[in-house]
GURO-63290 format. One record per residue (C-alpha): x, y, z. Coordinates in pm, 1 decimal. Example, Ala and Ser with C-alpha at 12.3 -4.5 7.8 and 13.67 -1.06 7.14 Angstrom:
BEGIN
x, y, z
1230.0, -450.0, 780.0 $
1367.0, -106.0, 714.0 $
//
This chain:
BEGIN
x, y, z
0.0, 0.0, 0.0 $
279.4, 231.1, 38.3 $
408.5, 208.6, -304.4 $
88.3, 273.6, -425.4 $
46.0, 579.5, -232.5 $
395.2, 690.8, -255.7 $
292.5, 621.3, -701.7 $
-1.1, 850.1, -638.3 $
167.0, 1109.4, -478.4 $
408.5, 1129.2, -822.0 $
70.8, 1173.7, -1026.0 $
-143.6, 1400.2, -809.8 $
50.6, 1708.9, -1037.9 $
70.2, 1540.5, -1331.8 $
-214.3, 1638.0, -1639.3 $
-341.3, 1259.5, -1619.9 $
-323.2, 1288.3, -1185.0 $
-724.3, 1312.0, -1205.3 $
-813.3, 1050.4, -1460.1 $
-589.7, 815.1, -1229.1 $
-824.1, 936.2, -954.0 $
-1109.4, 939.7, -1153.6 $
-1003.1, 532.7, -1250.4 $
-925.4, 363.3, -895.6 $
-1329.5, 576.3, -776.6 $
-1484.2, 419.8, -1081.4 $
-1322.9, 57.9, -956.0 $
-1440.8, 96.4, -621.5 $
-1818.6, 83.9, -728.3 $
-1690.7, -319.6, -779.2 $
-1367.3, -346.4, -656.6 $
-1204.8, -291.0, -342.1 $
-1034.2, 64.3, -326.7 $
-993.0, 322.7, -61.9 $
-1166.9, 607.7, -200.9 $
-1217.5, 799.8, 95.9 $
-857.3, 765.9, 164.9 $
-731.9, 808.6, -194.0 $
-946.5, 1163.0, -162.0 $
-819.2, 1277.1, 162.2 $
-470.3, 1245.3, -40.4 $
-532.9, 1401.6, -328.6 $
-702.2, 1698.2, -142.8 $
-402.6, 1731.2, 60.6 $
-151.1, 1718.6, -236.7 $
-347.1, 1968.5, -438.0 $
-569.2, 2130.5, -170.8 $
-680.9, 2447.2, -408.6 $
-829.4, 2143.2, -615.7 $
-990.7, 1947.1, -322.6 $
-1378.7, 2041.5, -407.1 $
-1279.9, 1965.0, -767.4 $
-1153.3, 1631.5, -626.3 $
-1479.3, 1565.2, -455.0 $
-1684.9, 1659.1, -741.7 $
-1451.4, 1410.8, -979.2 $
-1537.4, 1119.2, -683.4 $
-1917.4, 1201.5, -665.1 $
-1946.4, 1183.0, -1006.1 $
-1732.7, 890.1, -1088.5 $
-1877.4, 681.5, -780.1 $
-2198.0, 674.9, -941.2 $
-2088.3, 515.1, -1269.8 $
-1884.7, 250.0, -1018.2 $
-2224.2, 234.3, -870.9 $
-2373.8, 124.7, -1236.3 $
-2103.9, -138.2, -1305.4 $
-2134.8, -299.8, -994.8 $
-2494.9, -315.8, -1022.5 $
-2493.7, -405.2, -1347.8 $
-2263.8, -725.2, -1234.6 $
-2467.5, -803.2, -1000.3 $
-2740.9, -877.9, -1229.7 $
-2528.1, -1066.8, -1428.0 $
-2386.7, -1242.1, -1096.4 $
-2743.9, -1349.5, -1074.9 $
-2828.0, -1480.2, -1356.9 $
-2490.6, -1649.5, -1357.4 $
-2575.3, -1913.8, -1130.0 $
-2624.6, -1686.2, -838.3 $
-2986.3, -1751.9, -736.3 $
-2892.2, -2119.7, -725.5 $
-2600.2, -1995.1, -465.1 $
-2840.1, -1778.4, -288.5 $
-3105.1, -2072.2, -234.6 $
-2835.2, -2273.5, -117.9 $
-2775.2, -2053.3, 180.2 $
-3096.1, -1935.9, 238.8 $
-3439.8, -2088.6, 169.2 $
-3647.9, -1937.2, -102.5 $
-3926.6, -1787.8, 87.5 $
-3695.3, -1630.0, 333.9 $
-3493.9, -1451.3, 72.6 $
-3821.3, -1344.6, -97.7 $
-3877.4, -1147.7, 242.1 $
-3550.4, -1009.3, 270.4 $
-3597.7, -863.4, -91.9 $
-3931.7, -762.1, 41.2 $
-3763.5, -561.5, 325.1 $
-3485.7, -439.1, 142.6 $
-3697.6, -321.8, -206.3 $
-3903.5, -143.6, 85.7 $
-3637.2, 53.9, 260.3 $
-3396.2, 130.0, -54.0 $
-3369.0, 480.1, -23.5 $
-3267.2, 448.6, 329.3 $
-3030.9, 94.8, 296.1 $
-2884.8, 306.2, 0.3 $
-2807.3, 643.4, 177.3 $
-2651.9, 485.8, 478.1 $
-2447.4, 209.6, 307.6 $
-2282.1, 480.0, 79.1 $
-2210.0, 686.2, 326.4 $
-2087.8, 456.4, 596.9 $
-1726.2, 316.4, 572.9 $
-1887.2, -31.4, 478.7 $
-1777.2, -129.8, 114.3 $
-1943.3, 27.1, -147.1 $
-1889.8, -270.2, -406.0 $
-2164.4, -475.0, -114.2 $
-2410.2, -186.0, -137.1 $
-2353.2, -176.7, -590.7 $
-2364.3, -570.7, -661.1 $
-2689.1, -629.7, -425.9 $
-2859.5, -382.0, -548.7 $
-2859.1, -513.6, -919.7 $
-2837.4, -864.8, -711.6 $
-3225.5, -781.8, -569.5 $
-3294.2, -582.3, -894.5 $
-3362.6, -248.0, -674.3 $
-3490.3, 24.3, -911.2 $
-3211.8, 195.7, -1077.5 $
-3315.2, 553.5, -1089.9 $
-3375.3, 596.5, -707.7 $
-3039.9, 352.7, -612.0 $
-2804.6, 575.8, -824.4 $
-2975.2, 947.4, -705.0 $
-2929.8, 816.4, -313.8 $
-2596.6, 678.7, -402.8 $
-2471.4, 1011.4, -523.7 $
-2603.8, 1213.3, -248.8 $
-2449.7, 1009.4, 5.5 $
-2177.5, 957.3, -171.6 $
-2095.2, 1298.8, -271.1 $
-2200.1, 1421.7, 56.9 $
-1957.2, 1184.8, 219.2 $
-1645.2, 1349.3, -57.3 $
-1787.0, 1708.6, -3.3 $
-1717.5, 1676.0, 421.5 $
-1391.0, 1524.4, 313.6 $
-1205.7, 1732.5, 110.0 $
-1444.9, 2045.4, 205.5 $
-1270.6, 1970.1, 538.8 $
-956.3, 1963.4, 403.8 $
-1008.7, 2259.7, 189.4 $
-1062.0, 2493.0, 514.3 $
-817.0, 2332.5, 747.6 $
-541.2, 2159.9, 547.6 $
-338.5, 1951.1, 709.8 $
-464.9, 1943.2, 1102.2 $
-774.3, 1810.4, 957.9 $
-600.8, 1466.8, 800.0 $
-555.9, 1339.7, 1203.1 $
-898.9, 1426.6, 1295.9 $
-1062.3, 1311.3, 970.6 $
-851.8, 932.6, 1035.0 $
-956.5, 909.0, 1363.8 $
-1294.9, 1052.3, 1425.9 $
-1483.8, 1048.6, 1069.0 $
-1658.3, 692.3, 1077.9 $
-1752.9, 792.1, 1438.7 $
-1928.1, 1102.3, 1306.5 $
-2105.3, 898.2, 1024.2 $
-2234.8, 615.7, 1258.9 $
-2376.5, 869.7, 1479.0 $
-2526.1, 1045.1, 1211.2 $
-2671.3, 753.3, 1075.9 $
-2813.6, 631.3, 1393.3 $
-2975.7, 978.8, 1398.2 $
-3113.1, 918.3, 1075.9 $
-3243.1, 580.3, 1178.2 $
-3386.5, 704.8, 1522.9 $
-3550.5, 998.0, 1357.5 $
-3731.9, 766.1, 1150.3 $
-3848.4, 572.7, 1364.9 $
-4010.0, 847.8, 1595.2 $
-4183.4, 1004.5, 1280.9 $
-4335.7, 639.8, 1196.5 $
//
């Protein structure tokens, strides 16, 4: 991991530094790849460019989203019902589709902006079929809400935000989504 990053810090200033970027966010969508940290580095490297860099993430972390979802319909009709069934019986999986078809926006919004793997959230969506539309608008507003904190963050404070940001930022986002999750609960 160190060679990589010590690699990306030679191309952050280069004229092909953000199509790099731009690359390794579109892999995450199906792939594993530190986005959040590859961000936080490029911010720092080029901070004048760090809202550019989270616009570049949003954007690209939505047609991640659409490859991963698109292999995960073709996961499924590869053979991966028959792998599903064999885990779990039919009529149970029916009712987690059930649940998960009914709470979509909200599964979406807080698995894209949690630090759980976005390549879970992508390939189960076009797994369970989940309409497309709605699954890509609340993956890009987590998503680029999540980038936007990040390098907005590092935009304002530079450097004495990198410590606090690795330490404290999945706190923040669990506690936000538990908000989110209370507050919907009270309202229902």
């Amino acid at each position: 991991m160190k060679r990589l990053y010590k690699w990306l810090g030679t191309q952050v200033h280069t004229s092909y530094g953000p199509w790099v970027f731009a690359l390794l966010v579109f892999i995450e969508g199906f792939f594993i790849v530190p986005v959040s940290t590859l961000l936080a580095f490029y911010s720092l490297e080029n901070r004048p460019k760090a809202l550019h860099y989270a616009l570049l993430a949003s954007i690209m972390s939505v047609f991640g989203a659409l490859a991963g979802y698109s292999l995960g319909i073709l996961i499924w009709k590869a053979g991966g019902k028959d792998i599903i069934y064999y885990f779990i019986a039919p009529d149970k999986f029916a009712l987690l589709l059930e649940k998960f078809t009914t709470y979509q926006a909200w599964t979406t919004f807080m698995v894209a902006l949690s630090p759980m793997p976005f390549k879970l959230l992508t390939l189960s969506a076009g797994f369970f079929r989940l309409p497309l539309t709605s699954f890509l608008f609340f993956s890009l507003l987590a998503r680029g809400s999540r980038f936007f904190a990040i390098s907005g963050a590092i935009y304002i404070w530079g450097e004495k935000v990198s410590y606090y940001l690795n330490k404290y930022f999945y706190f923040f986002v669990a506690l936000f989504c538990a908000l989110m999750v209370g507050s919907w609960y009270i309202t229902h």
